[in-house]
C-alpha positions in Angstrom: 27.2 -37.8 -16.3 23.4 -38.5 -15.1 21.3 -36.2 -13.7 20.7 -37.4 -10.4 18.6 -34.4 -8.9 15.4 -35.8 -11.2 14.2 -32.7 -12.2 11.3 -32.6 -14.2 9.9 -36.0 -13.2 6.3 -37.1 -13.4 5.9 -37.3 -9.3 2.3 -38.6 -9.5 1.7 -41.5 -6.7 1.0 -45.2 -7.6 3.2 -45.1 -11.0 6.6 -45.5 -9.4 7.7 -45.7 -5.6 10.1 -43.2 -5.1 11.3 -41.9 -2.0 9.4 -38.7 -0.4 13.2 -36.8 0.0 13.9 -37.2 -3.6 10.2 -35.3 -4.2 11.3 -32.3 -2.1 14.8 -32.1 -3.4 13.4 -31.9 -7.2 11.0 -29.3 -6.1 13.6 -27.5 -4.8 16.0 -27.5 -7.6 13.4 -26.5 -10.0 12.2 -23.8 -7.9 16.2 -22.5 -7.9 16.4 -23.0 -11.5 13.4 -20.4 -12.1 15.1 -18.5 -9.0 18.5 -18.5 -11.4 16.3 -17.3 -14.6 14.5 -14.5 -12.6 17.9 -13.1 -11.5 19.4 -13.3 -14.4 16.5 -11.5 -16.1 17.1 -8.9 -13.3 20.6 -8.4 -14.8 19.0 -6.8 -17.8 19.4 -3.3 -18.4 15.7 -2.6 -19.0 14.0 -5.1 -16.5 16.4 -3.4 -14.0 15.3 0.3 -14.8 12.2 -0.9 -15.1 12.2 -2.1 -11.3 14.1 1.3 -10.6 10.8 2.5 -11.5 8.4 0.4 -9.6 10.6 1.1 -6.6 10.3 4.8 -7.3 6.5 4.9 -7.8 5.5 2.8 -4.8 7.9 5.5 -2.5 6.5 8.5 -4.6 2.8 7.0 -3.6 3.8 6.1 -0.2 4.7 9.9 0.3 1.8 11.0 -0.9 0.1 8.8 1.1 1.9 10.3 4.4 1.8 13.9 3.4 -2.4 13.3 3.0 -2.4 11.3 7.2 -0.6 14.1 7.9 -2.8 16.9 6.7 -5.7 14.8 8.3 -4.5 14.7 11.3 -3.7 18.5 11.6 -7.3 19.3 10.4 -8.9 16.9 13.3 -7.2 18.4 15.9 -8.5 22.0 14.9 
């Protein structure tokens, strides 16, 4: 069986007339196919706890961040 989705082709214009829909459609399947690898990298165990973390640290600084407005706040209207 062929590949018929042309991934991977050299799209410059002037070498080879090709139609503009077949351009967008390879595009797009090679953008899924690094889609597919990222996801399946997120299926690791330590990529995954290692966006656990991320997740954590940006809430951790985000309620830090509100805690500090908040204690602003209460000194301005004083």
């Amino acid at each position: 069986m062929s590949d018929t989705r042309k991934r991977n082709l050299n799209w410059n214009v002037g070498e080879k007339i090709t139609e503009w829909n077949q351009c967008n459609l390879a595009v797009l399947m090679d953008i899924r196919e690094e889609l597919q690898a990222i996801r399946r990298l997120g299926e690791c165990y330590r990529v995954a706890r290692g966006f656990d973390a991320m997740i954590e640290l940006a809430a951790e600084a985000r309620r830090k961040k509100q805690a500090a407005e908040k204690k602003r706040k209460s000194k301005a209207v004083r």
